[in-house]
Every structure is written in structure tokens, then in C-alpha cells.
N, C-alpha and C positions, 0 to 999 in steps of 0.2 A: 621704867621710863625709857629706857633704851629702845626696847619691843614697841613703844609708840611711835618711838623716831623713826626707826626703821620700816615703819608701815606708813608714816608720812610722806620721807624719800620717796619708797619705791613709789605712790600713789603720786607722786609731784612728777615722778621722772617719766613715770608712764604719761604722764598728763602732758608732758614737755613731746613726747614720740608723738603721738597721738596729734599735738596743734601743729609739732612742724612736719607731718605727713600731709596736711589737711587739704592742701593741692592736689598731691596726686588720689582723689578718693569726691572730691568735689568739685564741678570744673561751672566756673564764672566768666560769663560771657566777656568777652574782651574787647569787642568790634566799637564799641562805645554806640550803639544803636539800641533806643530804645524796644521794648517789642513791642511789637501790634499787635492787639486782641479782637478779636470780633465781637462786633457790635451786636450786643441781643438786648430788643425791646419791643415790647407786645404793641401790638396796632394791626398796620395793615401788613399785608405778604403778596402786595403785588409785586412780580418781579423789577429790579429796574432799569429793566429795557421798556418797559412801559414809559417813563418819561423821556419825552421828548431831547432827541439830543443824546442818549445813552442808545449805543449800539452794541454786538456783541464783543467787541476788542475792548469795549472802555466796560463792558460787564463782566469780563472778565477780567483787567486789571483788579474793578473795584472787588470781586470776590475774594481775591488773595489776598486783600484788607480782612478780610470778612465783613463787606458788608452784601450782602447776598439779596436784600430785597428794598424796598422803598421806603420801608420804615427805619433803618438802620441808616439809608442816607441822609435822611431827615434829623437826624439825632448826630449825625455826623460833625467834626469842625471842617470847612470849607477849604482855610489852608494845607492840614493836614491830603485833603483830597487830591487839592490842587499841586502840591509836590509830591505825592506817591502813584499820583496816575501820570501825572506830566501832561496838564491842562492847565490853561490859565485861572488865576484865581478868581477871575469874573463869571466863569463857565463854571467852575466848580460850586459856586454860591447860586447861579442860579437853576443847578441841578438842588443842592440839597431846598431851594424854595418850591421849584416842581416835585420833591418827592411832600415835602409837608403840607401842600395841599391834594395829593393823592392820599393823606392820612385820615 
């Protein structure tokens, strides 16, 4: 009985190292900002500088969203648009309505 105990301990006490190490070995974002993923869904792949209104400055903010082509702004939420480009959110909805009928 003793030799179980002792094998419990050690396995508890290692187990106590091991979670309060768990910071330095696993690092959790802090910034409190969600991430961004890029948007992938099949359809079209016109670029979108294709719609109207989308130049290369506002095509390449939207790229570093990932959305890379017409069909990802279409699938897109408008608000989300509208504060990570820094466009109004009237312009931002009616880019993702010009890319949905490019689809």
C-alpha cells in the first residue's frame, strides 16, 4: 500500500509541475482581439477590384482580412468590413451586394 502511495504522490506532484509550468510552454493570446480568418467559399474568383468602388488600397486592406476575391466578399458580414477597412458601413454593404451579384 505504501508503494501505491507513493507512486500516486509522485504522479500528483508531477502533475502539479507540469500545470503550473503551463504558461511558460503555451502562450494565449492576450490582446483580447478576436482573429481573423480568411474567408474561403467556392463560386466566383473574380478579383475585387472588379466591383465597382474597390481600388487597389481598399483591395489590399480587404486581402489582409483574407478576403482575396468577390466571392468571399459576398459571404462577408458588412460591419465587420466596415471597421477593419475604415469605410463607412453604407459602402461596405453595398460592396458585399456588388460582389453577390458578380456571383
Amino acid at each position: 500500500m505504501r508503494t501505491l502511495t507513493k507512486i500516486v504522490g509522485t504522479i500528483a506532484a508531477i502533475a502539479v509541475v507540469v500545470w503550473s509550468a503551463r504558461d511558460r510552454f503555451v502562450q494565449v493570446p492576450t490582446t483580447g482581439e478576436r482573429e481573423i480568418r480568411p474567408f474561403r467559399m467556392g463560386g466566383s474568383t473574380a478579383p475585387v477590384t472588379d466591383i465597382t468602388g474597390i481600388g487597389p488600397t481598399y483591395a489590399e486592406r480587404l486581402a489582409s482580412l483574407g478576403i482575396g476575391d468577390a466571392s468571399a466578399l459576398a459571404t462577408s458580414d458588412p460591419k465587420m468590413v466596415s471597421r477593419e477597412v475604415g469605410v463607412s458601413l453604407e459602402r461596405a454593404r453595398l460592396w458585399t451586394e456588388r460582389a453577390r451579384e458578380l456571383r
